[in-house]
N, C-alpha and C positions, 0 to 999 in steps of 0.2 A: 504494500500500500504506500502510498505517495507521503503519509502521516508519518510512515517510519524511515523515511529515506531525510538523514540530514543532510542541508543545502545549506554549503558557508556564506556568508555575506559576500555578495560580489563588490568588489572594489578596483576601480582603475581600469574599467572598460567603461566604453562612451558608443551611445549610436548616435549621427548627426545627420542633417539632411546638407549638402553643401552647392554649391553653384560654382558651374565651370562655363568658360564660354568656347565654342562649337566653332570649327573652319569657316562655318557662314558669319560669326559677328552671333549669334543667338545663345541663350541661358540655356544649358543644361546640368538640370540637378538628378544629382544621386543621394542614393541612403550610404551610408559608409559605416563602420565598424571600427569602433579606437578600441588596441590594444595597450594601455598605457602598464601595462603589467610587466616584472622585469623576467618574466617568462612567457615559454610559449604557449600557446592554446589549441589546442586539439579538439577533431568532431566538431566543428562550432557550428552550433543548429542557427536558423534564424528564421522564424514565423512572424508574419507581417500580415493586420490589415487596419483599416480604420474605418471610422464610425462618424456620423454627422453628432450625434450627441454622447456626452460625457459616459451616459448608463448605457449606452450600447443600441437604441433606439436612431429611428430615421435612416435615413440611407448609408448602404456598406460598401464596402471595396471587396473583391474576392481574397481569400487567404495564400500567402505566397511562401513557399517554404525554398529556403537556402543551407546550403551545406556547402563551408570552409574547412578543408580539410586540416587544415596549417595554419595556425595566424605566429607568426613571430613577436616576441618580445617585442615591445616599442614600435610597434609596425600598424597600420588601419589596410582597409581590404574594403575595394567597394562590392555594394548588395544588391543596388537594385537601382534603377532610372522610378523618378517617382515624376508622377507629374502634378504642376502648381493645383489642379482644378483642384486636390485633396487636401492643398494646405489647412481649410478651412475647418477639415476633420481634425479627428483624433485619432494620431496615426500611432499605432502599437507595434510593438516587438519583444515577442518574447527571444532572450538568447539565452543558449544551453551552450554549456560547454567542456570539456576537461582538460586538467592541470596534472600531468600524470594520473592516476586511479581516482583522483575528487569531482566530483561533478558539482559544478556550477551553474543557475538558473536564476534569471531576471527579466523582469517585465519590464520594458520602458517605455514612455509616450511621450510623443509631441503634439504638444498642443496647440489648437489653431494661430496660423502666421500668416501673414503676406510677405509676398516677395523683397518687400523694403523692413520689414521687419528681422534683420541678421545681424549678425555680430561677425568679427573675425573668432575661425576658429582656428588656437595656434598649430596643433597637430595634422591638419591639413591644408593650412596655410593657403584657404579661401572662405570665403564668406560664406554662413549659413545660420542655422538655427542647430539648438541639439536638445535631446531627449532628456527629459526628467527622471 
């Protein structure tokens, strides 16, 4: 059962959504994965979807599932092309993953943004928004 499985506190992993601009001059964003941990990460699951309202209600996005076989120490790995029309969602992610034999599990979300709403983010040194 899932009650008797302990899950350590995840710490020093980041999801972010970021923006890159395309051979045409145009925004392309992706979901991306920080590894800011000073080991590697193995199996790294990643389930994705969002929701128009907070409880899970109103319109959804289908579920998108990702497998990183490898994430390196200090290293990010992009997930996924997300597009703006869902900024306004509540975009989720659950990540699993292992540290040698430990498994690790976290749900993250980002919260409704616009496109002018980003910050620099330093680990992948473009503009974006990132998960809670």
């Amino acid at each position: 059962m899932k009650k008797d499985i302990n899950f350590p506190a995840v710490t020093d992993i980041k999801i972010a959504v970021g923006k890159t601009i395309d051979e045409n001059g145009e925004n392309d964003w992706y979901v991306y994965v920080i590894n800011n941990k000073p080991a590697a990460l193995n199996n790294v699951m990643i389930v994705s979807n969002a929701t128009e309202e907070r409880n899970g209600e109103g319109r959804k996005t289908s579920t998108l599932r990702h497998l990183i076989k490898d994430l390196e120490a200090n290293t990010f790995a992009k997930v996924e092309r997300i597009d703006p029309a869902v900024f306004s969602f509540y975009n989720q992610f659950w990540v699993s993953f292992y540290i040698g034999r430990e498994l690790f599990d976290k749900k993250f979300t980002i919260e409704p943004f616009s496109e002018w709403e980003v910050t620099e983010i330093e680990e992948l040194e473009m503009k974006g928004k990132e998960a809670e």
